[in-house]
Gaussian input, Z-matrix of N, CA and C with variables (Angstrom, degrees):
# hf/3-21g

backbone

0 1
 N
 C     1     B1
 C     2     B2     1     A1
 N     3     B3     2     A2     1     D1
 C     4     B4     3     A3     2     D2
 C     5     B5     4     A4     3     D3
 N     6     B6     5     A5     4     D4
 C     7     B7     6     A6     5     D5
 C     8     B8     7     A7     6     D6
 N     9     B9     8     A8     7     D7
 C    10    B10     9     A9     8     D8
 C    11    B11    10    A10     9     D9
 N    12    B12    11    A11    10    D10
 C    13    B13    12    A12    11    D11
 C    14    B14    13    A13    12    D12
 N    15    B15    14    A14    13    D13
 C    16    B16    15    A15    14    D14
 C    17    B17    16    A16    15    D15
 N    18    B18    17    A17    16    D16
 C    19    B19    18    A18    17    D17
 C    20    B20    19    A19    18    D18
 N    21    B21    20    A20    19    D19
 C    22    B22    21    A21    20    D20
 C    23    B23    22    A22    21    D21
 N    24    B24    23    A23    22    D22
 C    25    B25    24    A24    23    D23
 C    26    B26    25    A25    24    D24
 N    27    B27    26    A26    25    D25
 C    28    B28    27    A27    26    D26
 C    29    B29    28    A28    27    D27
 N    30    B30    29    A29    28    D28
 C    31    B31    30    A30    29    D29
 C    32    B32    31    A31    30    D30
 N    33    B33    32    A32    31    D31
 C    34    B34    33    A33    32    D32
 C    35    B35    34    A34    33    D33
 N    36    B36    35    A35    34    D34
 C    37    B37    36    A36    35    D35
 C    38    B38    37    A37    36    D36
 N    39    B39    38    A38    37    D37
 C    40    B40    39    A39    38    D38
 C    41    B41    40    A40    39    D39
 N    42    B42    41    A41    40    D40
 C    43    B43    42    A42    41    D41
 C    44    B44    43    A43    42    D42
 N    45    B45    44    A44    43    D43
 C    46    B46    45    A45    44    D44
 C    47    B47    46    A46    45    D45
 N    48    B48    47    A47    46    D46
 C    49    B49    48    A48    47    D47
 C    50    B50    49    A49    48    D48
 N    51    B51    50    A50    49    D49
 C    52    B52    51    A51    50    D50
 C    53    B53    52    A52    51    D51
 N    54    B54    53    A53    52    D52
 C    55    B55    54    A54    53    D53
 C    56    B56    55    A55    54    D54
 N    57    B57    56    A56    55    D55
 C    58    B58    57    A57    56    D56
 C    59    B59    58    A58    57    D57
 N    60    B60    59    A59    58    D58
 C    61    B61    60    A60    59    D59
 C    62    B62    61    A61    60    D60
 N    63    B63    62    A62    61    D61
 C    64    B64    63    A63    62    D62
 C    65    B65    64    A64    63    D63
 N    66    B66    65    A65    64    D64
 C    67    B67    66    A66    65    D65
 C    68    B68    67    A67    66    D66
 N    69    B69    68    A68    67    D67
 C    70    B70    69    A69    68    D68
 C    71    B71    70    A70    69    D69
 N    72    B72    71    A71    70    D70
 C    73    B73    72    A72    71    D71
 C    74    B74    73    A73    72    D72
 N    75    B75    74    A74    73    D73
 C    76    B76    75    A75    74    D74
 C    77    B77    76    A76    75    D75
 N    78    B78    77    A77    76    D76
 C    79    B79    78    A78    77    D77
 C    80    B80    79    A79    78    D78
 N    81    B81    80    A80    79    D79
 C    82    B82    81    A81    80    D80
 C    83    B83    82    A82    81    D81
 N    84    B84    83    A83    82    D82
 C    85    B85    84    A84    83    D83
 C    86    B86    85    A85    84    D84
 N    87    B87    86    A86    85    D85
 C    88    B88    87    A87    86    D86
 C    89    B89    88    A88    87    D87
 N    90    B90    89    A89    88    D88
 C    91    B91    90    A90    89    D89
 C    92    B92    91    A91    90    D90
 N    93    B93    92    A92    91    D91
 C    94    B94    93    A93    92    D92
 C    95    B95    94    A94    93    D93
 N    96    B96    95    A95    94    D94
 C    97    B97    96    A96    95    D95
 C    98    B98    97    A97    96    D96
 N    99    B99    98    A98    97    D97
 C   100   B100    99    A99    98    D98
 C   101   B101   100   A100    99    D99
 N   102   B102   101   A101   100   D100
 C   103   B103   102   A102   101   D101
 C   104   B104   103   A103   102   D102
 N   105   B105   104   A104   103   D103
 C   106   B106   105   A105   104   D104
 C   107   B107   106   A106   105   D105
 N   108   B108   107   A107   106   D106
 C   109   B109   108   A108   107   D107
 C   110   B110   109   A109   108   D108
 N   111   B111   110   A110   109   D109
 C   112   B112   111   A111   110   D110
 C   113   B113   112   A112   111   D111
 N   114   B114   113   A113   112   D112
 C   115   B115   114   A114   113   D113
 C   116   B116   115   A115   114   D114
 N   117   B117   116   A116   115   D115
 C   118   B118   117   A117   116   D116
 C   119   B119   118   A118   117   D117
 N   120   B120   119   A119   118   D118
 C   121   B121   120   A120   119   D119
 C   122   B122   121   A121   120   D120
 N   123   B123   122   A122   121   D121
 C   124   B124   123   A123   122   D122
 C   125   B125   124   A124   123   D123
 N   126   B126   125   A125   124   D124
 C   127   B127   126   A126   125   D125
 C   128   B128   127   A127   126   D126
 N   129   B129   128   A128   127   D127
 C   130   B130   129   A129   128   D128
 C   131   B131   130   A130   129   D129
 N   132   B132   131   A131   130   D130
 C   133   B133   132   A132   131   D131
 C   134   B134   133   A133   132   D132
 N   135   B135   134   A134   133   D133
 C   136   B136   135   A135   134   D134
 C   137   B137   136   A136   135   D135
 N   138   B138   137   A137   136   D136
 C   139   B139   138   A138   137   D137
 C   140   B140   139   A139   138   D138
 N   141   B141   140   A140   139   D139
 C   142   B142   141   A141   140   D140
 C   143   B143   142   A142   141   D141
 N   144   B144   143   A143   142   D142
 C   145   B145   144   A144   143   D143
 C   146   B146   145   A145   144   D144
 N   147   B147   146   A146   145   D145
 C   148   B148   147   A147   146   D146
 C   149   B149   148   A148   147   D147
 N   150   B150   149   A149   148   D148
 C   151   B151   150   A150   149   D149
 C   152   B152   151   A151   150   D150
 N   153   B153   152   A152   151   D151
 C   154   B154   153   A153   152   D152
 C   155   B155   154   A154   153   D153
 N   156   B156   155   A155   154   D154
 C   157   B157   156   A156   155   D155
 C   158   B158   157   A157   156   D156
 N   159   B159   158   A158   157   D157
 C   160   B160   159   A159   158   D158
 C   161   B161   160   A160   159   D159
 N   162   B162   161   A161   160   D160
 C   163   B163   162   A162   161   D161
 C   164   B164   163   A163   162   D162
 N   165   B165   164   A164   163   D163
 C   166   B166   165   A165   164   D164
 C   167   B167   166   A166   165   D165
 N   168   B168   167   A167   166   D166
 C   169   B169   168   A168   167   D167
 C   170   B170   169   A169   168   D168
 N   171   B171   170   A170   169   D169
 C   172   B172   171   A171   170   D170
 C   173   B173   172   A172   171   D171
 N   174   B174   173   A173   172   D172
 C   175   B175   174   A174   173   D173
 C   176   B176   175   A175   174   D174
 N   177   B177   176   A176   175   D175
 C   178   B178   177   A177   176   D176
 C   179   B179   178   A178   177   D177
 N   180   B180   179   A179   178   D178
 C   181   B181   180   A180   179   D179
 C   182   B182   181   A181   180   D180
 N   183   B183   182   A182   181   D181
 C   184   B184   183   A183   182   D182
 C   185   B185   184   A184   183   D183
 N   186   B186   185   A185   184   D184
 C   187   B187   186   A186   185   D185
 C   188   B188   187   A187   186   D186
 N   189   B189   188   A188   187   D187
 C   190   B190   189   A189   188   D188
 C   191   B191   190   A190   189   D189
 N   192   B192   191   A191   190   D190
 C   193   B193   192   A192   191   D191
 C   194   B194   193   A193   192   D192
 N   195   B195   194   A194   193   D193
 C   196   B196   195   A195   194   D194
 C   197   B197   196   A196   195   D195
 N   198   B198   197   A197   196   D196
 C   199   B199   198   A198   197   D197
 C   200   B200   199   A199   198   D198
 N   201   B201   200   A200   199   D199
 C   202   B202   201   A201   200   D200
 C   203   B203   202   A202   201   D201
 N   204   B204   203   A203   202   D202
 C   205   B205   204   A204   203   D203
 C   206   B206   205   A205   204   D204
 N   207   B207   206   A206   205   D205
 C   208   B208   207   A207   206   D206
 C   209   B209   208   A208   207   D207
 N   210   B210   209   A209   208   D208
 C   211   B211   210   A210   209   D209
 C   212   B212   211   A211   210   D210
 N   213   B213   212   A212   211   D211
 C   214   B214   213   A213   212   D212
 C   215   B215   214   A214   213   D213
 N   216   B216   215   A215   214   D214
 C   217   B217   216   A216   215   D215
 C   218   B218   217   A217   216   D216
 N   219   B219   218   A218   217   D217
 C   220   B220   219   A219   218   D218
 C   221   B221   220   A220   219   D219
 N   222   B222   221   A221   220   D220
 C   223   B223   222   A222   221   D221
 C   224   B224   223   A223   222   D222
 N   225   B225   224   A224   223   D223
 C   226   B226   225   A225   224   D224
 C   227   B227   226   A226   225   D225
 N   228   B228   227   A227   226   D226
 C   229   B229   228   A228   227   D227
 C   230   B230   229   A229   228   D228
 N   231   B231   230   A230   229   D229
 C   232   B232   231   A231   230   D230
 C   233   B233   232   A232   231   D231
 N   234   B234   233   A233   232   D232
 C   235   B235   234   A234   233   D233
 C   236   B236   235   A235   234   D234
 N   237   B237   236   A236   235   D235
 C   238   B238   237   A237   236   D236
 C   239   B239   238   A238   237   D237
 N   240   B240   239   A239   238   D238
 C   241   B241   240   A240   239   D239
 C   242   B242   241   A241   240   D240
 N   243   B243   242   A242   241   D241
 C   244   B244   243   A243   242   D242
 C   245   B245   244   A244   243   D243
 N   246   B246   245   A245   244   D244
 C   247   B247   246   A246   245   D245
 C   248   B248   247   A247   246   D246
 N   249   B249   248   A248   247   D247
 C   250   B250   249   A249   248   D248
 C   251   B251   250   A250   249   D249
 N   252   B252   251   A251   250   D250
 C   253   B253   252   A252   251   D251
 C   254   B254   253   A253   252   D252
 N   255   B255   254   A254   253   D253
 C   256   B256   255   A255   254   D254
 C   257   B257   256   A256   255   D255
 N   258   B258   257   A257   256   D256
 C   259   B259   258   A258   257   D257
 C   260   B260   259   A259   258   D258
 N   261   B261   260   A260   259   D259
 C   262   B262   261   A261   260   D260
 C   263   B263   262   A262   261   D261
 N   264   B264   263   A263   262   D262
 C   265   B265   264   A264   263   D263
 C   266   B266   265   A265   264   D264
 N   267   B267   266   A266   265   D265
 C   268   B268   267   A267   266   D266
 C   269   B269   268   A268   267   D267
 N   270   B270   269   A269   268   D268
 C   271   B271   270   A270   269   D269
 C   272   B272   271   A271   270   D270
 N   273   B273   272   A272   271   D271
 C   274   B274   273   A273   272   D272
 C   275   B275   274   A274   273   D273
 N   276   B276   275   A275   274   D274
 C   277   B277   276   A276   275   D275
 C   278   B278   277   A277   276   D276
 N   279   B279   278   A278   277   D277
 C   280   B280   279   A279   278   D278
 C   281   B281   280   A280   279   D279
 N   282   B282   281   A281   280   D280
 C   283   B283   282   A282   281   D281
 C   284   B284   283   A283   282   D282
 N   285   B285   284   A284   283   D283
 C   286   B286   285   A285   284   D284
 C   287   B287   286   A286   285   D285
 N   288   B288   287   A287   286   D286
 C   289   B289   288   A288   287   D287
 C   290   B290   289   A289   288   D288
 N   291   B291   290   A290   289   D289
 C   292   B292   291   A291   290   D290
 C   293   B293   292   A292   291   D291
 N   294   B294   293   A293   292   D292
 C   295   B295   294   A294   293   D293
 C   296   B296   295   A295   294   D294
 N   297   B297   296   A296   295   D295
 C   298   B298   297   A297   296   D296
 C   299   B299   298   A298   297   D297
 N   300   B300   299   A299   298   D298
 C   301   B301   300   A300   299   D299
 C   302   B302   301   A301   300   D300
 N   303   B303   302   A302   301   D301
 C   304   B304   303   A303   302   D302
 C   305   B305   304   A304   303   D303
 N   306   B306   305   A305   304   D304
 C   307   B307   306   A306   305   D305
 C   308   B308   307   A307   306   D306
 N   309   B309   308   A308   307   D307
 C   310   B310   309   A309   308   D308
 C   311   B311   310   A310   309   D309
 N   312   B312   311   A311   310   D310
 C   313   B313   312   A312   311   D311
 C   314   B314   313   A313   312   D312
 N   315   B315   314   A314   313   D313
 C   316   B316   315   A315   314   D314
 C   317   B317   316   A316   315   D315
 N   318   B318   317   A317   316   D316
 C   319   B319   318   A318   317   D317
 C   320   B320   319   A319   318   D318

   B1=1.4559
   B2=1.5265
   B3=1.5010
   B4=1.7878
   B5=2.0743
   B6=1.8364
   B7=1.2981
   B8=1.3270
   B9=1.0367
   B10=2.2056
   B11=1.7656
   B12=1.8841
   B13=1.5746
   B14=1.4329
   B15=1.4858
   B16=1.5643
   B17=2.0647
   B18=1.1335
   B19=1.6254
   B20=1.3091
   B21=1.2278
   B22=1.4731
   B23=1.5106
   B24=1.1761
   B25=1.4971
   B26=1.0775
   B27=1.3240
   B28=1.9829
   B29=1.4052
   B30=0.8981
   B31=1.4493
   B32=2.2979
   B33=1.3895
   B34=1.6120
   B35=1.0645
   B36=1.5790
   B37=1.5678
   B38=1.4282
   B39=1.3497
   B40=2.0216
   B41=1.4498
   B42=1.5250
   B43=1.3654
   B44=2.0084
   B45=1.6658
   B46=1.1940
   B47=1.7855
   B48=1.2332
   B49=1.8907
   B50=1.0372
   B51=1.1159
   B52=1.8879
   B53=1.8193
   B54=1.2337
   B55=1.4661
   B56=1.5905
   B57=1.3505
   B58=1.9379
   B59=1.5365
   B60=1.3312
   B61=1.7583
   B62=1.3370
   B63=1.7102
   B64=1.2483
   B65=1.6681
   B66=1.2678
   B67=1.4287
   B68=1.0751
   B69=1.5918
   B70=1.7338
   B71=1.6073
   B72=1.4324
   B73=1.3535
   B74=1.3096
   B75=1.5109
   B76=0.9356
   B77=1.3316
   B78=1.6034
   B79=1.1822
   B80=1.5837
   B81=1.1590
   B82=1.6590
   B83=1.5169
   B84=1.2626
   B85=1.7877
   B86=1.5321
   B87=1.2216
   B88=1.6190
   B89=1.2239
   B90=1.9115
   B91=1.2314
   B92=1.6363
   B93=1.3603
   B94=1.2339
   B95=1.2696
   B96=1.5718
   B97=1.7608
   B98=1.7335
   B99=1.1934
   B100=1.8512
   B101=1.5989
   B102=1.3670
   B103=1.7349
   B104=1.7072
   B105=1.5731
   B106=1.3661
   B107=1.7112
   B108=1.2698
   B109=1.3123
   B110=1.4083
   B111=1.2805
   B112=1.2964
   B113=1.7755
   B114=1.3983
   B115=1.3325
   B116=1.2776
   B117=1.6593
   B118=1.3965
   B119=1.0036
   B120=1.3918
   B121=1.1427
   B122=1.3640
   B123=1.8768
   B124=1.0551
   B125=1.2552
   B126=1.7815
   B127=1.0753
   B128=1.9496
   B129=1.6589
   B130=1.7142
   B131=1.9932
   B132=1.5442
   B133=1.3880
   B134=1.7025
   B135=1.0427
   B136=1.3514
   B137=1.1279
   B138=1.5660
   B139=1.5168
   B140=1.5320
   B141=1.3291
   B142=1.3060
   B143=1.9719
   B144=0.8189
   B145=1.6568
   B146=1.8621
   B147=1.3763
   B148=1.1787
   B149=1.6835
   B150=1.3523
   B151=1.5152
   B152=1.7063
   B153=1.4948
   B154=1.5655
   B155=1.5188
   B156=1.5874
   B157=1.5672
   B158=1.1752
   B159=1.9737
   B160=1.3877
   B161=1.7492
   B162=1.7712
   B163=1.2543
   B164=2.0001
   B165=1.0961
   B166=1.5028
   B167=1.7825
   B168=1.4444
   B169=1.5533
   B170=1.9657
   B171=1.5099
   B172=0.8663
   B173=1.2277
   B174=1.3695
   B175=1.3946
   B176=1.5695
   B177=1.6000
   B178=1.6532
   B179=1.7733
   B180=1.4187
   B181=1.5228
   B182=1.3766
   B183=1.4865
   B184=1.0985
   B185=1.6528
   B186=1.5308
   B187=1.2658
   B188=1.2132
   B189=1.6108
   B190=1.6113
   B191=1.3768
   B192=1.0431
   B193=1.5118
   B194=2.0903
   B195=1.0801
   B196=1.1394
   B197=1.9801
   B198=0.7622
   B199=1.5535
   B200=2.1769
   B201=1.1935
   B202=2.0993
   B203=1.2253
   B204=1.4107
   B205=1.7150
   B206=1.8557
   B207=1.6890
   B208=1.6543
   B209=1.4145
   B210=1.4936
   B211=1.5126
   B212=1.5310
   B213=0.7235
   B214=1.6166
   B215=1.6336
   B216=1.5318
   B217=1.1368
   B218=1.6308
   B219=0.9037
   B220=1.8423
   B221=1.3738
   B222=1.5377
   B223=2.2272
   B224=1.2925
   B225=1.4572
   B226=1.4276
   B227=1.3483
   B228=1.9150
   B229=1.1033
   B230=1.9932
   B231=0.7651
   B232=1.5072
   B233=1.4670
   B234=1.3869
   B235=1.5566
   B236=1.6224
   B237=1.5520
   B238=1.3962
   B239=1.3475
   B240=1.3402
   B241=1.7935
   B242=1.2773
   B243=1.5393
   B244=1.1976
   B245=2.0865
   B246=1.3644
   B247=1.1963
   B248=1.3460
   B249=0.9677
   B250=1.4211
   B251=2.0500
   B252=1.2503
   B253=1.4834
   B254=1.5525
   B255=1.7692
   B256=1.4813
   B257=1.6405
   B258=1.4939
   B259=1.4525
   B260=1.3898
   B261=0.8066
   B262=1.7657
   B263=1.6146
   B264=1.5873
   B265=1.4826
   B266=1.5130
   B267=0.9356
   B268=1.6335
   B269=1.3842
   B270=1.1118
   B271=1.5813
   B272=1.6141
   B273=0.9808
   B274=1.6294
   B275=1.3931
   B276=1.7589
   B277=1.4162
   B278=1.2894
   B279=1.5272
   B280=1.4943
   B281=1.7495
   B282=1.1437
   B283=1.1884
   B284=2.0344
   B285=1.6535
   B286=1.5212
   B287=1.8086
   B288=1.2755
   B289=1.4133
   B290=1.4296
   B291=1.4944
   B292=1.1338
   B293=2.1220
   B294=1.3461
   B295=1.1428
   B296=1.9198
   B297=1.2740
   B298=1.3486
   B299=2.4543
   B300=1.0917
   B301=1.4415
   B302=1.3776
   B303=1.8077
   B304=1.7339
   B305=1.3198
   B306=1.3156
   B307=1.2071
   B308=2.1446
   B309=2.0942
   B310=1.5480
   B311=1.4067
   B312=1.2367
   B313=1.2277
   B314=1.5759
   B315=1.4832
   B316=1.2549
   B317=1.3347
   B318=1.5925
   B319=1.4310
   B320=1.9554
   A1=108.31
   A2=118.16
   A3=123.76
   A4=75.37
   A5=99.37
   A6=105.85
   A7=110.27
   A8=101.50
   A9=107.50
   A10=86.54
   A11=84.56
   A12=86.76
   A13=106.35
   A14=118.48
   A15=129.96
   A16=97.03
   A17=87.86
   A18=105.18
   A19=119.77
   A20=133.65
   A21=154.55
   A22=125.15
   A23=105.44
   A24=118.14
   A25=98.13
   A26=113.11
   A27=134.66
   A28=108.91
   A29=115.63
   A30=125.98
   A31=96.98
   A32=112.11
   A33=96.42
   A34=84.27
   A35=100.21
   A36=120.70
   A37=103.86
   A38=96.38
   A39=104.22
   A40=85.63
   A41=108.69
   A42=126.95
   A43=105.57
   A44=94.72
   A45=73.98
   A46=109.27
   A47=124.94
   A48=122.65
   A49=113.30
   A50=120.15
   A51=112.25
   A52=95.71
   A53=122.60
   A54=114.66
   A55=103.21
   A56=93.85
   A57=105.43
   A58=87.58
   A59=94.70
   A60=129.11
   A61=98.38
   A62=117.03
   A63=128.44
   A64=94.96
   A65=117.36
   A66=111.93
   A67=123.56
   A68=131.03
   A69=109.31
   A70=86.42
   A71=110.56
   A72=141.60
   A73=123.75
   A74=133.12
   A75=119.43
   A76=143.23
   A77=132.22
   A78=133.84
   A79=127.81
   A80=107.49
   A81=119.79
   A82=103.27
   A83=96.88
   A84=99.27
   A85=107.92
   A86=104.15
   A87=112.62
   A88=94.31
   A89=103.72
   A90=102.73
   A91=119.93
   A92=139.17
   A93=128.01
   A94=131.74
   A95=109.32
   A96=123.75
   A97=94.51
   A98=97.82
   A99=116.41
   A100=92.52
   A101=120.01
   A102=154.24
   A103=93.96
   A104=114.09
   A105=111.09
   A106=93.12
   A107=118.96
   A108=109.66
   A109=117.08
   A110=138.04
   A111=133.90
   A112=77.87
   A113=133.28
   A114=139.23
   A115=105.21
   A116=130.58
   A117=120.84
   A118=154.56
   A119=109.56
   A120=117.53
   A121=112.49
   A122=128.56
   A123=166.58
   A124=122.64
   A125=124.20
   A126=127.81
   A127=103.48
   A128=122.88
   A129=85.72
   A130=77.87
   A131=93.36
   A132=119.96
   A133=110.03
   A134=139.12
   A135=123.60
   A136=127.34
   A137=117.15
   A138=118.18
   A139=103.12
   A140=104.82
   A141=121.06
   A142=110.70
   A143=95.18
   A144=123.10
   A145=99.54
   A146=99.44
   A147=111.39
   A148=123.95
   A149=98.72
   A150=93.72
   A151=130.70
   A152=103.54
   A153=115.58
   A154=100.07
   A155=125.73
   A156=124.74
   A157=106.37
   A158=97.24
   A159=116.27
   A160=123.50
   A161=107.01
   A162=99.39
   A163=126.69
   A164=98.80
   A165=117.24
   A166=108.18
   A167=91.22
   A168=107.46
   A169=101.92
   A170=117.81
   A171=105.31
   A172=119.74
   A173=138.08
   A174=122.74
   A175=124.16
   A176=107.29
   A177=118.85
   A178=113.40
   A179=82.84
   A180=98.29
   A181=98.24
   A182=156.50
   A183=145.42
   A184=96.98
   A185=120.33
   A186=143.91
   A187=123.37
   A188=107.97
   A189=126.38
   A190=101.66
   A191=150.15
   A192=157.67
   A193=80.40
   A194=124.34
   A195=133.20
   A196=107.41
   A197=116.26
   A198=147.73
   A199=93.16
   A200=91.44
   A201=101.63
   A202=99.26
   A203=98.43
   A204=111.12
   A205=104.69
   A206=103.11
   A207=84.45
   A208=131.80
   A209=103.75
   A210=107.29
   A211=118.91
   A212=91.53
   A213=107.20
   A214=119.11
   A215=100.25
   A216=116.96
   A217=139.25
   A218=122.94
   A219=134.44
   A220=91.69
   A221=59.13
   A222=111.09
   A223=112.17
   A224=121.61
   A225=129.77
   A226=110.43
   A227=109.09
   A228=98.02
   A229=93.07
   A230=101.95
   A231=115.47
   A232=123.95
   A233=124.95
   A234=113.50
   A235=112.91
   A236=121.84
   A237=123.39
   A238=109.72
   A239=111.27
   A240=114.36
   A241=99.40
   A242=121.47
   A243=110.11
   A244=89.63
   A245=114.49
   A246=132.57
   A247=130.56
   A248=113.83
   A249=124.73
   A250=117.18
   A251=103.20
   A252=94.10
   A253=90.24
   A254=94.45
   A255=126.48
   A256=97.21
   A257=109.29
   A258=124.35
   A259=110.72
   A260=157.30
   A261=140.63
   A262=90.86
   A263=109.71
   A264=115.70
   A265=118.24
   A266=139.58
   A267=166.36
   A268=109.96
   A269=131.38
   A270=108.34
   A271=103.21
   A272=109.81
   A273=129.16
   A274=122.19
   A275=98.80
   A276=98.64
   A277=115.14
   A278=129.68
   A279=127.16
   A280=99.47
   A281=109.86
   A282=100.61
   A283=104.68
   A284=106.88
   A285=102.94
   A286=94.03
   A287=119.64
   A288=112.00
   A289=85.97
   A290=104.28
   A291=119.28
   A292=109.04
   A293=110.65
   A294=101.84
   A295=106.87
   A296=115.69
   A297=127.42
   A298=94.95
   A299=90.56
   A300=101.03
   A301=119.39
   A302=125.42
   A303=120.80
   A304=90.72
   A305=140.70
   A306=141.66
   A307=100.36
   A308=89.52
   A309=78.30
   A310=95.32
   A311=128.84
   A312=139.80
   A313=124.67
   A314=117.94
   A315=113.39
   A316=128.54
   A317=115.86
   A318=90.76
   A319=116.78
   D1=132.38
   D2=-166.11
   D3=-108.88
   D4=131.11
   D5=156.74
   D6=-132.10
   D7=114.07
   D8=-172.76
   D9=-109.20
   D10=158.46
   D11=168.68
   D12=-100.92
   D13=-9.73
   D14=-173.42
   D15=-73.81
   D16=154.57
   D17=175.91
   D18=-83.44
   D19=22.95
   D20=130.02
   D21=-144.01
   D22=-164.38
   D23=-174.53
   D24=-143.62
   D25=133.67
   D26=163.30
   D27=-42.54
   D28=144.31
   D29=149.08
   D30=73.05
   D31=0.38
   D32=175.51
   D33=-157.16
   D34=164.88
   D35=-175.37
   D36=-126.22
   D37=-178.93
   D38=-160.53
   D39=-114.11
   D40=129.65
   D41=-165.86
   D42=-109.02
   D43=-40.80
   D44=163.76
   D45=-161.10
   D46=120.02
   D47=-170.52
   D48=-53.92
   D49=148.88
   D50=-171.89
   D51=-130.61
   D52=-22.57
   D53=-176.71
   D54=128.97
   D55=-173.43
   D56=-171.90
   D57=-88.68
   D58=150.94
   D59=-175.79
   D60=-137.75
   D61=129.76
   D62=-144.31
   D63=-140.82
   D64=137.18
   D65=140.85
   D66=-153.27
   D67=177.09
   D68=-164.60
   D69=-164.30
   D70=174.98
   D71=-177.20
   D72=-160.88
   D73=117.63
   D74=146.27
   D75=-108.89
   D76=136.79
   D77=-174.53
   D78=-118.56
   D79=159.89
   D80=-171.76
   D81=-112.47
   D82=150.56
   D83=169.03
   D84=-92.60
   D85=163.82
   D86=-166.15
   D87=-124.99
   D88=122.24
   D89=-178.98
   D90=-70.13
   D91=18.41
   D92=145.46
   D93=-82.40
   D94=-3.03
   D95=171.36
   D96=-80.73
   D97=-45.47
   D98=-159.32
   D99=-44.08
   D100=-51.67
   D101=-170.04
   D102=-52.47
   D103=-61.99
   D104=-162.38
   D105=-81.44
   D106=-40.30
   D107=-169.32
   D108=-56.75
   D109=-12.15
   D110=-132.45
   D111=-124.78
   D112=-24.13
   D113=-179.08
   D114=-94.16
   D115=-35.54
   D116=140.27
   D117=-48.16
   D118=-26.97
   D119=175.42
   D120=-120.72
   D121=42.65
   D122=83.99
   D123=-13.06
   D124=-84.52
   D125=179.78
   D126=-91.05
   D127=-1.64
   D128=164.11
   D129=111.02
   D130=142.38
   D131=144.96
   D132=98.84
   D133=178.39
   D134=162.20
   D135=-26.84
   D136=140.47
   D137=154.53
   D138=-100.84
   D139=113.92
   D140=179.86
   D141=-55.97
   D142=-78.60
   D143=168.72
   D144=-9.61
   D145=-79.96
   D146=175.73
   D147=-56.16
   D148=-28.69
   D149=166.76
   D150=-75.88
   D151=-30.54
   D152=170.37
   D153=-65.45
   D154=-37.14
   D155=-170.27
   D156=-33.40
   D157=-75.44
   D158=-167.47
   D159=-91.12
   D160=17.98
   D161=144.49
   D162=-95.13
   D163=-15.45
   D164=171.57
   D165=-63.82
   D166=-56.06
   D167=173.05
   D168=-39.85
   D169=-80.97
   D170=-164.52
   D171=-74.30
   D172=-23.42
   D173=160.60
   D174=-39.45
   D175=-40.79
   D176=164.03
   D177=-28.22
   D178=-70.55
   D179=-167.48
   D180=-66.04
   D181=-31.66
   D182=-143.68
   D183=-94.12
   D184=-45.27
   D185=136.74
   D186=3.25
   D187=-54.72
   D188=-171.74
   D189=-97.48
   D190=-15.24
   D191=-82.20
   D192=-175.90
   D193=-67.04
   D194=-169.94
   D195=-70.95
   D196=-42.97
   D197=-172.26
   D198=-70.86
   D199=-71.68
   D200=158.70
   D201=-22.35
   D202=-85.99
   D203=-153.91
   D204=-52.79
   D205=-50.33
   D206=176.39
   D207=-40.22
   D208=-43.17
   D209=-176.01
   D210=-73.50
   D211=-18.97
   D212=171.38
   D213=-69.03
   D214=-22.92
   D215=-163.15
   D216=91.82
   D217=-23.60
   D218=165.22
   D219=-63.76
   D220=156.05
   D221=174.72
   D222=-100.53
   D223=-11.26
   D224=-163.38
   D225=-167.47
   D226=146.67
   D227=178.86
   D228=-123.18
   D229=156.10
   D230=177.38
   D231=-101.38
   D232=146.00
   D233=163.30
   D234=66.54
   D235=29.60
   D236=178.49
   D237=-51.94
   D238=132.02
   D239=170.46
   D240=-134.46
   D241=154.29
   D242=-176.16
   D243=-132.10
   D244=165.52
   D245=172.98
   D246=-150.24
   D247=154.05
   D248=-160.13
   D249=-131.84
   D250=127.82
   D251=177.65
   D252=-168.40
   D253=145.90
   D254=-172.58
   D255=-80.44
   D256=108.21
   D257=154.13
   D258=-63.82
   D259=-24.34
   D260=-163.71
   D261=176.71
   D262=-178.33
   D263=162.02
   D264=-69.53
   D265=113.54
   D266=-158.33
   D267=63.25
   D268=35.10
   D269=166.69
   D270=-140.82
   D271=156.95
   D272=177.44
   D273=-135.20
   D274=150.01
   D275=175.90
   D276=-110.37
   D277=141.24
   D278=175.22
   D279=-97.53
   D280=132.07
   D281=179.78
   D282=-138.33
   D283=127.44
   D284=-152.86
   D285=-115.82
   D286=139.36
   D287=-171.01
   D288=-141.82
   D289=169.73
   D290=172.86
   D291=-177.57
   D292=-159.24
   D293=-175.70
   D294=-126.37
   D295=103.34
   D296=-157.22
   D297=-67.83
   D298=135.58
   D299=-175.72
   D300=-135.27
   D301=158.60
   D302=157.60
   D303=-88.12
   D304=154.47
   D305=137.72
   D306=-124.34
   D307=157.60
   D308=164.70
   D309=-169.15
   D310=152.71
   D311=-159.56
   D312=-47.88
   D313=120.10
   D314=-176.98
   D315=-57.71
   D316=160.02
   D317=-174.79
   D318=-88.78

């Protein structure tokens, strides 16, 4: 599966659009990150913790997002955007869209 965030791909063309391809995640903080974070962000600098969260997070969704588009039928998704919004107090949603496609090599 080809996922660009650009509105084509080099070298192939889109044979046929299939629609938006979606995937999402939501996550909670864990109050033993909550514990280190609060001592991080004390003395200064990354919160580590939180950064593995919401790279796990979005691989999730990109995951689900890829899995979409198969069923949908595409080889590719086009135009990836990703978004973000606070469900409740500590949790968030990553939510990754794009535009599910056939593409196949030019001649």
């Amino acid at each position: 599966m080809i996922v660009v965030t650009t509105p084509n791909i080099p070298g192939m063309r889109v044979v046929r659009t299939l629609g938006l391809a979606r995937g999402n995640t939501i996550r909670a903080r864990h109050i033993g990150r909550d514990i280190v974070a609060i001592f991080r962000n004390i003395a200064g600098g990354e919160i580590h913790e939180y950064t593995k969260m919401m790279a796990e997070s979005r691989e999730q969704s990109i995951d689900r997002l890829v899995e979409d588009a198969k069923t949908l039928g595409g080889n590719a998704v086009l135009s990836l955007r990703f978004q973000t919004s606070m469900i409740q107090q500590g949790a968030a949603e990553i939510l990754c869209y794009g535009t599910a496609v056939v593409v196949e090599p030019e001649d």
